[in-house]
Backbone of each chain as ProteinMPNN parsed JSONL, in Angstrom:
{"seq_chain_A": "XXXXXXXXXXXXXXXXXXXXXXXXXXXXXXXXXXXXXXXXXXXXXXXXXXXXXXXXXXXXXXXXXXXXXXXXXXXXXXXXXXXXXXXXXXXXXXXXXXXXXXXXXXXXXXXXXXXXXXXXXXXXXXXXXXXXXX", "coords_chain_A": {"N_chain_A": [[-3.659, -1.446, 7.703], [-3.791, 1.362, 5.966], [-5.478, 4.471, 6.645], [-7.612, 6.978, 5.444], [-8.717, 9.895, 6.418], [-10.514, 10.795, 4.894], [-12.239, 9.126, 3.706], [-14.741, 7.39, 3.039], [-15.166, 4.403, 2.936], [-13.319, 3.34, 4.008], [-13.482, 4.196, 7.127], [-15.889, 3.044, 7.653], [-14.867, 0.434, 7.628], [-12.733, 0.598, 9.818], [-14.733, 1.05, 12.052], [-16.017, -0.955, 11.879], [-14.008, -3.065, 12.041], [-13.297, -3.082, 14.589], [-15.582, -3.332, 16.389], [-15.563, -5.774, 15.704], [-13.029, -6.6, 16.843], [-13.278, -6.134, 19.651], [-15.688, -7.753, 20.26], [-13.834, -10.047, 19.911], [-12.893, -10.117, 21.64], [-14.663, -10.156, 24.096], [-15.636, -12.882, 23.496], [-13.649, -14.402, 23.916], [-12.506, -13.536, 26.849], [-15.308, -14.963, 27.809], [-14.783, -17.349, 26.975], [-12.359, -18.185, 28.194], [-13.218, -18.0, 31.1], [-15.049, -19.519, 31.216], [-14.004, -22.111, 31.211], [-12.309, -22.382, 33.171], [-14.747, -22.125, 35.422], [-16.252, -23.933, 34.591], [-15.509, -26.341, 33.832], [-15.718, -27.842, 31.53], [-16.956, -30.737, 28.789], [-16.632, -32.773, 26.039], [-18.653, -32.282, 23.277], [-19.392, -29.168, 23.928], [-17.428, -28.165, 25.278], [-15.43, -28.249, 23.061], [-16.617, -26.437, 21.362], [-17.188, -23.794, 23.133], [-14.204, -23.782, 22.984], [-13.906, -23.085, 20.592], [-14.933, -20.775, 19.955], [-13.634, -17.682, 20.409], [-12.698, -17.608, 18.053], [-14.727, -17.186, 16.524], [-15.139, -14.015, 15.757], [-12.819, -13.7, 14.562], [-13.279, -14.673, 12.373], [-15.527, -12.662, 11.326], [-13.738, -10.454, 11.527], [-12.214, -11.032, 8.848], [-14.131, -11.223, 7.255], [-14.925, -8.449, 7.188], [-12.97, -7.402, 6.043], [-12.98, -8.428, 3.775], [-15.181, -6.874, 2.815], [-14.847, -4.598, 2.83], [-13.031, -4.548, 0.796], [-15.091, -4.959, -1.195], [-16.283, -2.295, -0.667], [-14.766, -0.151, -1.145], [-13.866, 2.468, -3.245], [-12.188, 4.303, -4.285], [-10.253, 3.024, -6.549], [-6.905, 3.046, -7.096], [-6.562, 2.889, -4.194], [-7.703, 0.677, -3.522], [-6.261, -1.029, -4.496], [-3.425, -0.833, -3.676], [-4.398, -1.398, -1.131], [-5.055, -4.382, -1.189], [-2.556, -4.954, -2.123], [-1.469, -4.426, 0.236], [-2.661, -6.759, 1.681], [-1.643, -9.053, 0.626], [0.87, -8.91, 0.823], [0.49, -9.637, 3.658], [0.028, -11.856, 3.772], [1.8, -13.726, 2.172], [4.062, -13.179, 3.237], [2.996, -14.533, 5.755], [2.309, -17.117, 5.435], [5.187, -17.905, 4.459], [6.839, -17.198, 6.983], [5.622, -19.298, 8.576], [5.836, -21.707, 7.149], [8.688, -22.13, 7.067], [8.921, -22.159, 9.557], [7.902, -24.55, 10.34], [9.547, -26.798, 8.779], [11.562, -26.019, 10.203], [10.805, -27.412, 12.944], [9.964, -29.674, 12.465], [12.656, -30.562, 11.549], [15.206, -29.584, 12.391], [14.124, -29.669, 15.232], [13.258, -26.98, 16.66], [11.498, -24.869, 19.059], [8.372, -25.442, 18.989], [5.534, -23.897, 17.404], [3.664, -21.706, 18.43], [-0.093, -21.581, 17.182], [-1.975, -19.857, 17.479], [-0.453, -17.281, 17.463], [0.095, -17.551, 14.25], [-2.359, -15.59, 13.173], [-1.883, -12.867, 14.372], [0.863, -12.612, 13.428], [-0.043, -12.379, 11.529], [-0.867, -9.931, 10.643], [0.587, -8.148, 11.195], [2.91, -9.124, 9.267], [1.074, -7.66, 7.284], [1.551, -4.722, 8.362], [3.826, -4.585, 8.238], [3.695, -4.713, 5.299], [2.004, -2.594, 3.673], [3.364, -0.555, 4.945], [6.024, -0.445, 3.256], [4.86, -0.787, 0.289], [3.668, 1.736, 0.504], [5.656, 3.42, 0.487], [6.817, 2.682, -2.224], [5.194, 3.85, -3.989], [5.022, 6.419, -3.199]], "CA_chain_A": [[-4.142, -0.638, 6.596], [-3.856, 3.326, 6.334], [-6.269, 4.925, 6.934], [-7.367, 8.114, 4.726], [-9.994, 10.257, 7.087], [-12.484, 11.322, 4.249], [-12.721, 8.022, 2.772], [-15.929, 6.297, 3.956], [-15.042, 2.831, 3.296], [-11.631, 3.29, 5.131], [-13.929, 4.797, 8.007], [-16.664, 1.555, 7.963], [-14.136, -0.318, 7.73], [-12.318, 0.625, 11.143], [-15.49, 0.823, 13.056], [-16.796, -2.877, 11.83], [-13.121, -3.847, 12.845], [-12.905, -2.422, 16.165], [-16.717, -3.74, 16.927], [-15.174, -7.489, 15.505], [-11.922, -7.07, 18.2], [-14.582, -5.749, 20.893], [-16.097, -9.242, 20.074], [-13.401, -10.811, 20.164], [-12.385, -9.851, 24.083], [-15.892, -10.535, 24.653], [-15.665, -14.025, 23.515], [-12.384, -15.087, 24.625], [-13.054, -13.79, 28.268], [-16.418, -15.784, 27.903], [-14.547, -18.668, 26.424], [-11.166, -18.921, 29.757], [-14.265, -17.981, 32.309], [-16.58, -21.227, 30.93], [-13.376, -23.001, 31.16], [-12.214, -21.835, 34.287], [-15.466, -22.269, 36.472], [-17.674, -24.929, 34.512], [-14.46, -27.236, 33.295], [-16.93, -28.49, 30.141], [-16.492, -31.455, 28.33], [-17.117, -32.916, 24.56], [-19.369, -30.969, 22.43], [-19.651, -28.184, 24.755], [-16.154, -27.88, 25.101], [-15.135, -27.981, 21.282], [-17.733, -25.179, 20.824], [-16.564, -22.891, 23.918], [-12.571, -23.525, 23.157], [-13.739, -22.275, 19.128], [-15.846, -19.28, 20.547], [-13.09, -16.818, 20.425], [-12.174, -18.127, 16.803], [-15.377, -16.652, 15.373], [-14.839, -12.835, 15.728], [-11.822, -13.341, 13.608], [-13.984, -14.789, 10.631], [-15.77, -11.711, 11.306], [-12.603, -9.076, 11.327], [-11.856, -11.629, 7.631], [-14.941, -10.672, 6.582], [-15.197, -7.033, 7.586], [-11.534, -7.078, 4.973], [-13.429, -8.293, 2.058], [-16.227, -6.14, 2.441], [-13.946, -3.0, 2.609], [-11.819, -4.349, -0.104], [-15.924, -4.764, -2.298], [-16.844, -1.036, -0.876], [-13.525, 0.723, -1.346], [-14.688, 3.043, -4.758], [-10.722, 4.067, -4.964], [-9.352, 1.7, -7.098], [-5.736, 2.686, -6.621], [-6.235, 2.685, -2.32], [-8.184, -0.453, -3.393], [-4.629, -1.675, -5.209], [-2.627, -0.643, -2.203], [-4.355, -2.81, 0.057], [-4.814, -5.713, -1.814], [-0.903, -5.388, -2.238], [-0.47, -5.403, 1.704], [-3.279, -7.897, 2.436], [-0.975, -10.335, -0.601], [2.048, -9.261, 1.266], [0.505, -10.361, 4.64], [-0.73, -13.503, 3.459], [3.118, -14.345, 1.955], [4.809, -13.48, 4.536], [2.683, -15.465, 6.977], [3.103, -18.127, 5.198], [6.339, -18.088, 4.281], [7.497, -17.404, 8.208], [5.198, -20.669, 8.897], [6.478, -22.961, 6.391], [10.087, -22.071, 7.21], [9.099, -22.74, 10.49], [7.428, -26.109, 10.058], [10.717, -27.133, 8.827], [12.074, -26.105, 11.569], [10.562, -27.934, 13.747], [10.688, -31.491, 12.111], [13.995, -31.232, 11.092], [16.083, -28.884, 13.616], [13.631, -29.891, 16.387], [12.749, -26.227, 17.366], [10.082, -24.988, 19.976], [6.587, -25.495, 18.395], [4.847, -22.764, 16.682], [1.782, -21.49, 19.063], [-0.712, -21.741, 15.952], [-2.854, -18.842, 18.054], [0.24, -16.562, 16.5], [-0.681, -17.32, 13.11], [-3.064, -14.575, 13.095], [-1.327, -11.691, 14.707], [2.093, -12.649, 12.398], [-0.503, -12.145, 9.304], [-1.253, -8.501, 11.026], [2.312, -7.969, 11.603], [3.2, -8.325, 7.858], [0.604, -6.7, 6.505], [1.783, -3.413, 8.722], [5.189, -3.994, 7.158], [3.958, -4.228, 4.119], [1.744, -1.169, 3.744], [4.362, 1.167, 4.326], [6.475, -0.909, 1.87], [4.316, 0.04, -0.822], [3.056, 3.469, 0.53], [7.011, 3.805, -0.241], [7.004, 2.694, -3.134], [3.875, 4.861, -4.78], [5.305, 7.8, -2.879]], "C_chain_A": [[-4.125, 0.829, 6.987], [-4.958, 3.479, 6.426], [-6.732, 6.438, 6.538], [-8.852, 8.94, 5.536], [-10.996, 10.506, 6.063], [-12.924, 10.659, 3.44], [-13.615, 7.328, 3.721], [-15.478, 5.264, 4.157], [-14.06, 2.774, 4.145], [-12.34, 3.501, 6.954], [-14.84, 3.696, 8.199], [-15.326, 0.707, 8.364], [-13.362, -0.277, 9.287], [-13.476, 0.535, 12.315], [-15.812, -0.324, 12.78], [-15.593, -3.552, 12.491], [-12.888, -3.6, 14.112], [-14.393, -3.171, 16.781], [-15.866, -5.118, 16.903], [-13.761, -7.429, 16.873], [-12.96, -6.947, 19.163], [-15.154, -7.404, 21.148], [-15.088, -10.322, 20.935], [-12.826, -11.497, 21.857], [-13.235, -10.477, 24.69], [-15.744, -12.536, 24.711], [-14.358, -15.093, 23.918], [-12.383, -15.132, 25.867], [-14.111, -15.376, 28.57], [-15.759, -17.036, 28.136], [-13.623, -18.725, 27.988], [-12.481, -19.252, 30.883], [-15.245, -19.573, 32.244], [-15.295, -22.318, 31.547], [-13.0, -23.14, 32.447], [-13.544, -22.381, 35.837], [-16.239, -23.465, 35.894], [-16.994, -26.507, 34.021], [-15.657, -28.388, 32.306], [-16.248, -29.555, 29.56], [-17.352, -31.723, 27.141], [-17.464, -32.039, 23.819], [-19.26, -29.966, 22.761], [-17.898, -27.48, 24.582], [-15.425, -27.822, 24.098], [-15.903, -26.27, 21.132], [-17.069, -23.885, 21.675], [-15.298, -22.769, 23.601], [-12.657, -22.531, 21.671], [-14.568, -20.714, 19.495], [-14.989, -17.702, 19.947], [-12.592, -16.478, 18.855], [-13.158, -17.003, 15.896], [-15.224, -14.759, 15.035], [-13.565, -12.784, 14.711], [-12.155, -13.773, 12.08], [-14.614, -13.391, 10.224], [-14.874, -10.849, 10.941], [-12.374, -9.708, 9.656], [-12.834, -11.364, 7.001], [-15.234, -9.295, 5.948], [-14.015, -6.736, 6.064], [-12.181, -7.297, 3.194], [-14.523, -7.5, 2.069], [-15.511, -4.764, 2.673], [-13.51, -2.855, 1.521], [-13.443, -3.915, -1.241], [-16.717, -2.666, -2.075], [-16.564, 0.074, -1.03], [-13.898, 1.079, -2.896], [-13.091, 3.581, -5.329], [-10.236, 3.402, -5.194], [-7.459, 1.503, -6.711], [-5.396, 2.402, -4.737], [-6.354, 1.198, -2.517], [-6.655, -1.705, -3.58], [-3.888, -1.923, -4.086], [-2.684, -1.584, -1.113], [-4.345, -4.135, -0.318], [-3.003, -6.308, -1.976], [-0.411, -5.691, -0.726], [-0.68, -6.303, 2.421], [-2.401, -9.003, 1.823], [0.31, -10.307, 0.171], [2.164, -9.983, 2.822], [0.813, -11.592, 4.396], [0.879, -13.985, 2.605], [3.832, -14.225, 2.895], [4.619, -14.583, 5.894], [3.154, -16.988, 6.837], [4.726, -18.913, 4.761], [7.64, -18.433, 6.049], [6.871, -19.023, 8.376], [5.811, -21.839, 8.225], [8.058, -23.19, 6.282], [10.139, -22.553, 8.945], [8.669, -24.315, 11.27], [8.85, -26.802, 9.61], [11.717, -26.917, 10.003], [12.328, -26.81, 12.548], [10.599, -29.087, 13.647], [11.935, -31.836, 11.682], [15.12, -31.213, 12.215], [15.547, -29.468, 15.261], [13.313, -28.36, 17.361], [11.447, -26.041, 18.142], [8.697, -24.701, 18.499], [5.974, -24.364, 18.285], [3.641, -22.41, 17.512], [1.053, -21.084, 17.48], [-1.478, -20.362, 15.857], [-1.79, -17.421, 17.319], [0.408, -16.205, 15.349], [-1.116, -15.996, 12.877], [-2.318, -13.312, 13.589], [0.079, -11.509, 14.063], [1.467, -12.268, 10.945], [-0.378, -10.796, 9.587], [-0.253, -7.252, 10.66], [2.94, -7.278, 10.252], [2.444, -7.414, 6.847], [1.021, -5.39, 6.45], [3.111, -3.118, 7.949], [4.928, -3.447, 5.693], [2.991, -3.079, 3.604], [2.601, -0.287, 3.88], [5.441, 0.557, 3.312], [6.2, -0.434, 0.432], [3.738, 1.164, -0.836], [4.329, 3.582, -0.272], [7.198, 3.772, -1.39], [5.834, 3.344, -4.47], [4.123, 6.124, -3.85], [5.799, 8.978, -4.055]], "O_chain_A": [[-4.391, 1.323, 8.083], [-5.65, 2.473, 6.272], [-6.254, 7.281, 7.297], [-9.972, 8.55, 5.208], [-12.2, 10.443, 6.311], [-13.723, 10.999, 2.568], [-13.36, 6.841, 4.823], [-15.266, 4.89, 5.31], [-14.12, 1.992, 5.094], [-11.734, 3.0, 7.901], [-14.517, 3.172, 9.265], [-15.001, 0.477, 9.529], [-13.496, -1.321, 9.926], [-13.201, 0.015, 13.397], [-15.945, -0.953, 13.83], [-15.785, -4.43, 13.332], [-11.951, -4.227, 14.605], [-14.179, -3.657, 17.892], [-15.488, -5.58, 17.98], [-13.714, -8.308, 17.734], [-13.534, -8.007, 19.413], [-14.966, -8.046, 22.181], [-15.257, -11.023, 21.933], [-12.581, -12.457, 22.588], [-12.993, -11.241, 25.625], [-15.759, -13.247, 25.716], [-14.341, -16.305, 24.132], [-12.303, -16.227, 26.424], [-13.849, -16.4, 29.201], [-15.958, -17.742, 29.125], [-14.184, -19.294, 28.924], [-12.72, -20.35, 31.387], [-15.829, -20.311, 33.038], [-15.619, -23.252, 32.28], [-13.411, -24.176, 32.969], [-13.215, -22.854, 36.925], [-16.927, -24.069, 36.717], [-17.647, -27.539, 33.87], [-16.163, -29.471, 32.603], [-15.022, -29.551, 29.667], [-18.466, -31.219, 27.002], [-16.78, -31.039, 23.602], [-18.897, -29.296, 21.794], [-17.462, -26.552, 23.901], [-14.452, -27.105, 24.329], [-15.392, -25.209, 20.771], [-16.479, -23.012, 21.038], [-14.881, -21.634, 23.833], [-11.911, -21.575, 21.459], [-14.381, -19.677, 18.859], [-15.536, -16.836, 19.263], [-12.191, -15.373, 18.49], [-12.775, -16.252, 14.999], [-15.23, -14.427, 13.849], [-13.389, -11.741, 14.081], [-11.621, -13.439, 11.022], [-14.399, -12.91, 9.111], [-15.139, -10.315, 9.864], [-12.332, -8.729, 8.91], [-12.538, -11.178, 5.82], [-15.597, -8.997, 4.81], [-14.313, -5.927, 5.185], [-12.011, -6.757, 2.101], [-14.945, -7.426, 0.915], [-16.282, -3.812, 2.55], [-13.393, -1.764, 0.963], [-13.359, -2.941, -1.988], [-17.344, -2.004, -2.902], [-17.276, 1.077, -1.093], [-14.187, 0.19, -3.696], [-12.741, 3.38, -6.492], [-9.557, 2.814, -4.353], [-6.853, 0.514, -6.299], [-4.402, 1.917, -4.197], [-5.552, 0.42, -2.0], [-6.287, -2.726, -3.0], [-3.721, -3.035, -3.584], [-1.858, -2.229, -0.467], [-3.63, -4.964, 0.244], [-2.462, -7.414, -1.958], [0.416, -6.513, -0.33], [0.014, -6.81, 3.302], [-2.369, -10.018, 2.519], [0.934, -11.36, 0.304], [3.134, -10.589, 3.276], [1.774, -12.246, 4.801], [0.769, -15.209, 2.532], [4.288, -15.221, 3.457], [5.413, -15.156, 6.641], [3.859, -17.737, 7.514], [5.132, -20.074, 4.791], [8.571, -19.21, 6.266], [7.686, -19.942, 8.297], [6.23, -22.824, 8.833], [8.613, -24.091, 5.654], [11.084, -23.126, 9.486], [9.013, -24.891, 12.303], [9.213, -27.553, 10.515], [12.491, -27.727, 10.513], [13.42, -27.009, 13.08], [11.153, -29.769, 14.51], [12.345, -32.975, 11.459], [15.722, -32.137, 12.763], [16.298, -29.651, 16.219], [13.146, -28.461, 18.576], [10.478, -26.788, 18.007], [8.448, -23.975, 17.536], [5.887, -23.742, 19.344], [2.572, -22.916, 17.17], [1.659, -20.339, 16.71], [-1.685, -19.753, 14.807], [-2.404, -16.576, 16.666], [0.745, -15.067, 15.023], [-0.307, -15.209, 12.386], [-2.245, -12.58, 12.603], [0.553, -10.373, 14.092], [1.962, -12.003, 9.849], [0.306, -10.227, 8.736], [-0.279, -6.125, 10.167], [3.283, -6.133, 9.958], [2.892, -6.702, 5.948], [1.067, -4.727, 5.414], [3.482, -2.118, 7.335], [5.403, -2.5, 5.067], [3.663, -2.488, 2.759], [2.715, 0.683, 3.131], [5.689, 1.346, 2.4], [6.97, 0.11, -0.359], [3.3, 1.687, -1.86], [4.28, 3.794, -1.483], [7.76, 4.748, -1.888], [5.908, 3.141, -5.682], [3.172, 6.905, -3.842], [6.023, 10.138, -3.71]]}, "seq_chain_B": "XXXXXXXXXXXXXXXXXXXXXXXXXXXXXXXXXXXXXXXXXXXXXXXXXXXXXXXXXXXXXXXXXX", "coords_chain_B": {"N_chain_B": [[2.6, 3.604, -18.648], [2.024, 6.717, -20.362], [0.964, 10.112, -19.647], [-1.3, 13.401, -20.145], [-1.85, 14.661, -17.733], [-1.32, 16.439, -16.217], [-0.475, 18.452, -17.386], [-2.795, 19.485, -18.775], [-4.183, 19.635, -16.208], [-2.853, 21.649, -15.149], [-3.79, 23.641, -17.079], [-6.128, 24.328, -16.414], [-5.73, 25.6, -14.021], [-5.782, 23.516, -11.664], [-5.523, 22.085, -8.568], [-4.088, 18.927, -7.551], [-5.51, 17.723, -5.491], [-7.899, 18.734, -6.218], [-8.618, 18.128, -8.595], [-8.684, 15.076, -7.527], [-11.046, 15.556, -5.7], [-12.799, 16.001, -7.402], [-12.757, 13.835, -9.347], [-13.402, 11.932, -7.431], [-12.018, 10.743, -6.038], [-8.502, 9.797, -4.234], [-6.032, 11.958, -3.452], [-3.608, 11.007, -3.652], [-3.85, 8.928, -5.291], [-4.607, 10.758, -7.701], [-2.249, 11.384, -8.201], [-0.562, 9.227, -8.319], [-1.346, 8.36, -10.808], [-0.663, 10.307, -12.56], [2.301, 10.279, -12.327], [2.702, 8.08, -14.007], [2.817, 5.991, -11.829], [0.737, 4.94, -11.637], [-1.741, 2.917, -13.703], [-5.054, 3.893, -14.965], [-8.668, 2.331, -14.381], [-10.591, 1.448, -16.947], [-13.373, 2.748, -16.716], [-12.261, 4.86, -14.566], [-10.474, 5.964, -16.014], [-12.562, 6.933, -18.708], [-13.795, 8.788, -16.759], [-11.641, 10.758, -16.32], [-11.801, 11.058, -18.994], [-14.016, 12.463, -19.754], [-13.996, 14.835, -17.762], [-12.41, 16.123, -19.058], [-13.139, 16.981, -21.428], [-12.204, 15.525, -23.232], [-10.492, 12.959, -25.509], [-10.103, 9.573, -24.395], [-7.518, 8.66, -25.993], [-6.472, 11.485, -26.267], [-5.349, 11.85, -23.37], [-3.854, 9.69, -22.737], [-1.344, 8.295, -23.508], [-0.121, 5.182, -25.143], [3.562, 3.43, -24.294], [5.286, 2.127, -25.436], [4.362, 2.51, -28.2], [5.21, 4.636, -28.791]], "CA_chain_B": [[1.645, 4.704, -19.343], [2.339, 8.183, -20.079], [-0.599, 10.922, -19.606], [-1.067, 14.499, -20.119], [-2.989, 15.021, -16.904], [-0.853, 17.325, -15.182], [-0.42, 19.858, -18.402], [-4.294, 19.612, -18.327], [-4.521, 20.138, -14.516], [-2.266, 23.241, -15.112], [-3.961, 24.713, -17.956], [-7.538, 24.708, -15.283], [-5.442, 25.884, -12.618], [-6.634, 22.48, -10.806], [-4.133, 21.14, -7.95], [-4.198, 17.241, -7.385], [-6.143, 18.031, -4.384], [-9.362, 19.672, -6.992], [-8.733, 17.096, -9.45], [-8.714, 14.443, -6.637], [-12.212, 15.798, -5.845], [-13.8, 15.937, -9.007], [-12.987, 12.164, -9.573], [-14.052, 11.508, -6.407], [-10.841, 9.491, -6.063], [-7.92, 10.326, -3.051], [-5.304, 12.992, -3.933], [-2.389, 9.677, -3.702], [-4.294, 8.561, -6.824], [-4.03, 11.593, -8.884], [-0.249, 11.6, -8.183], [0.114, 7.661, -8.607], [-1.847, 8.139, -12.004], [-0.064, 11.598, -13.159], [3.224, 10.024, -12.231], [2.3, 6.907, -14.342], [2.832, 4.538, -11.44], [-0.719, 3.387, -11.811], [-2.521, 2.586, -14.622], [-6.266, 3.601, -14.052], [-8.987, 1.726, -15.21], [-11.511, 2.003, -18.004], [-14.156, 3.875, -15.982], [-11.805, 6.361, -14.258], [-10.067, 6.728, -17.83], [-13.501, 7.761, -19.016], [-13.968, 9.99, -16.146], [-11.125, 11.627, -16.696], [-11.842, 11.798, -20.608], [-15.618, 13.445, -19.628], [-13.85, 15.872, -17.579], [-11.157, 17.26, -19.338], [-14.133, 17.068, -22.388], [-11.051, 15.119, -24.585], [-10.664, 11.564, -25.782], [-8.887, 8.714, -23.955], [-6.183, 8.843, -26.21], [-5.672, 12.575, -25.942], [-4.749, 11.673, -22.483], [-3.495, 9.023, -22.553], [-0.491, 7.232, -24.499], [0.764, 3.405, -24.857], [4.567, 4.345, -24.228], [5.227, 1.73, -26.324], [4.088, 2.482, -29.142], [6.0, 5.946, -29.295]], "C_chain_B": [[1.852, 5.91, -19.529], [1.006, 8.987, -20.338], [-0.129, 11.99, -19.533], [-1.69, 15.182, -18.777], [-2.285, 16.222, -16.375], [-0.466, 18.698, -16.239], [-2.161, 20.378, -18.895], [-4.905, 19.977, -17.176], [-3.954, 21.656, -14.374], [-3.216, 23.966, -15.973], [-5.885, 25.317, -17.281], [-7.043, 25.265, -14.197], [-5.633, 24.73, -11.523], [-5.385, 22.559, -9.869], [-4.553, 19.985, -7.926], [-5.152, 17.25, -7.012], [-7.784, 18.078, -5.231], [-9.665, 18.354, -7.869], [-9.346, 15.732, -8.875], [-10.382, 14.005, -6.237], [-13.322, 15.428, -6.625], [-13.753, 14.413, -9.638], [-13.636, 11.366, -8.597], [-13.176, 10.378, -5.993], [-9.568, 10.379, -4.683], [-6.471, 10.806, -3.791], [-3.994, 11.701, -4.462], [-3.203, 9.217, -4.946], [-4.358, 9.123, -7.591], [-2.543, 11.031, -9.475], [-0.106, 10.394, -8.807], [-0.272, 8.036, -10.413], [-0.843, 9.05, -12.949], [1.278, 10.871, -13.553], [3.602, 8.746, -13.209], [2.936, 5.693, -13.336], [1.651, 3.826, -11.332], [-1.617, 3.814, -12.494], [-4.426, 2.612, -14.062], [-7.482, 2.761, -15.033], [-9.86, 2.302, -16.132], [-12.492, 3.183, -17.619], [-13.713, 4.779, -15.318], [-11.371, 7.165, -15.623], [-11.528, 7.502, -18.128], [-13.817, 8.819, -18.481], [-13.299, 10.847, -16.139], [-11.472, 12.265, -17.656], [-12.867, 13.322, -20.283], [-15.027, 14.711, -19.118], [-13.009, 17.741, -17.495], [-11.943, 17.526, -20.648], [-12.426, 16.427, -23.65], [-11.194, 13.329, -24.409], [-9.954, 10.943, -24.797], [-7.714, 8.884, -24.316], [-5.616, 10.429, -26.359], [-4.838, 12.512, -24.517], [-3.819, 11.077, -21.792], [-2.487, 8.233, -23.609], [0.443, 5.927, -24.137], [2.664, 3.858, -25.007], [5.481, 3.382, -25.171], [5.221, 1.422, -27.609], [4.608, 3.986, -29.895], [7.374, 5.25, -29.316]], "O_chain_B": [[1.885, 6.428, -18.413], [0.123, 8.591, -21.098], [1.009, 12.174, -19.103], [-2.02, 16.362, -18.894], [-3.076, 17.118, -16.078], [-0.212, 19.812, -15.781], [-2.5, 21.5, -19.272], [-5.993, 20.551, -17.114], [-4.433, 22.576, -13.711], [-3.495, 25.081, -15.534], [-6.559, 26.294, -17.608], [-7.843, 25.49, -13.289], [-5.626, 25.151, -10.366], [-4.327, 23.028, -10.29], [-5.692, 19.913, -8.388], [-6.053, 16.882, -7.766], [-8.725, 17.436, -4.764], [-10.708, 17.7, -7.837], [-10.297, 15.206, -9.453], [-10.92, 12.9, -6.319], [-14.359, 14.779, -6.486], [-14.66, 13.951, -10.33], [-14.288, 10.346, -8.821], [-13.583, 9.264, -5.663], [-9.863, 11.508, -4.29], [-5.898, 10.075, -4.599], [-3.607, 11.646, -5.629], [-2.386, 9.424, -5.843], [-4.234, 8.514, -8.654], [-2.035, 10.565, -10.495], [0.485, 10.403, -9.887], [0.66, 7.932, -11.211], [-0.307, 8.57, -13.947], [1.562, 10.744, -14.744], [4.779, 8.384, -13.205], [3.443, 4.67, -13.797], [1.45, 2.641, -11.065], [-2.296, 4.807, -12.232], [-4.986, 1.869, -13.256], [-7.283, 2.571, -16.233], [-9.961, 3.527, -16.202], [-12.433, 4.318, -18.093], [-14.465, 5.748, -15.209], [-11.653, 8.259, -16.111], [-11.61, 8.677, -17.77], [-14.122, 9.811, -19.145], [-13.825, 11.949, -15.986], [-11.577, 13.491, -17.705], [-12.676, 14.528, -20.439], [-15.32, 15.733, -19.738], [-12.909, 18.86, -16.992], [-11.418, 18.481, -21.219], [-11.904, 17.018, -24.596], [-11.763, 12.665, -23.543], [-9.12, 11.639, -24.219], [-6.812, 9.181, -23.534], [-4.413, 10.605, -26.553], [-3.739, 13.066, -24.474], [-3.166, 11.423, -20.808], [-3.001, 7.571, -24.511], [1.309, 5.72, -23.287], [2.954, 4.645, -25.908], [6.461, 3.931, -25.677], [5.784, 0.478, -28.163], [4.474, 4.352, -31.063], [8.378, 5.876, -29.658]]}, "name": "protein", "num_of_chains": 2, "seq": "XXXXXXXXXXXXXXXXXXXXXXXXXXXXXXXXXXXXXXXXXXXXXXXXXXXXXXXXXXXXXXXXXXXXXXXXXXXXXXXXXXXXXXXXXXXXXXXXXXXXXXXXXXXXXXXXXXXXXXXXXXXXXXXXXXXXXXXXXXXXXXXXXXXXXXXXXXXXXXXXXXXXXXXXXXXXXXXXXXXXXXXXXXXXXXXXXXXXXXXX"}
């Protein structure tokens, strides 16, 4: 997402997401280190392997509460157009690559990629449509 | 949509930038609006109307319907 300096919400919005990655380091370290020295099992171990998971409900959160405190409707437009173009693209690479893989027999999708392929297209598509409202 | 905003922004001297301001909206949203690539909604429409002191449809025309 751009980023317009004298827009508040644009400005919450990067510090709540930068606290939610901060998190996320936090809890992923946490999570290899538990795994690493205390080798956990069952419950424990479900809970510690999802640990790192929750900071990214958080950063998914932090997105809709930008998109409800964003007061420019057309910025508001803008992003909604590159969060719609993430969210097709992601899926579109995934479900082309799910075929892939049961038909062609290609290497297996790390799932953990997911998320940083949604990121990916969103960045494309933001300047996509900056371009095209230029 | 077609709008008179920018023969209204001239005749105050405004730039985007002033206008921008005074809506309390980001200069890329004048332009998008001026330019008619984006349709704004009811409550900026009004805010515009209030602060050019003219109606909606002085500002605003269905392109359509010309």
């Amino acid at each position: 997402m751009a980023c317009t300096s004298n827009n508040p919400a644009q400005r919450r919005f990067f510090y709540r997401f930068a606290v939610a990655m901060l998190l996320y380091a936090a809890a992923l370290v946490l999570s290899i280190l538990g795994f690493v020295h205390y080798r956990p099992t069952g419950v424990l171990a479900y809970l510690l392997a999802v640990l790192p998971a929750l900071p990214i409900f958080v950063m998914l959160a932090v997105i809709g509460v930008y998109l409800a405190e964003e007061t420019d409707e057309f910025v508001r437009n803008l992003q909604i157009q590159a969060l719609l173009g993430g969210i097709g693209g992601t899926l579109a690479v995934v479900s082309v690559w799910g075929f892939l893989e049961d038909l062609a027999h290609v290497r297996r999708l790390d799932l953990l990629l997911v998320y940083p392929l949604f990121w990916v297209f969103v960045g494309i598509s933001t300047v996509v449509v900056r371009l095209r409202y230029r | 949509m077609k709008n008179r905003l920018r023969v209204l922004r001239a005749e105050r001297n405004w730039s985007q930038a002033d206008l921008a301001q005074r809506l309390e909206v980001s200069r890329q949203s004048v332009n998008a609006i001026e330019t008619g690539k984006f349709d704004p909604s009811l409550p900026l429409a009004f805010k515009l109307a209030r602060l050019f002191g003219a109606t909606i449809e002085q500002i605003f025309s269905d392109e359509s319907e010309s």
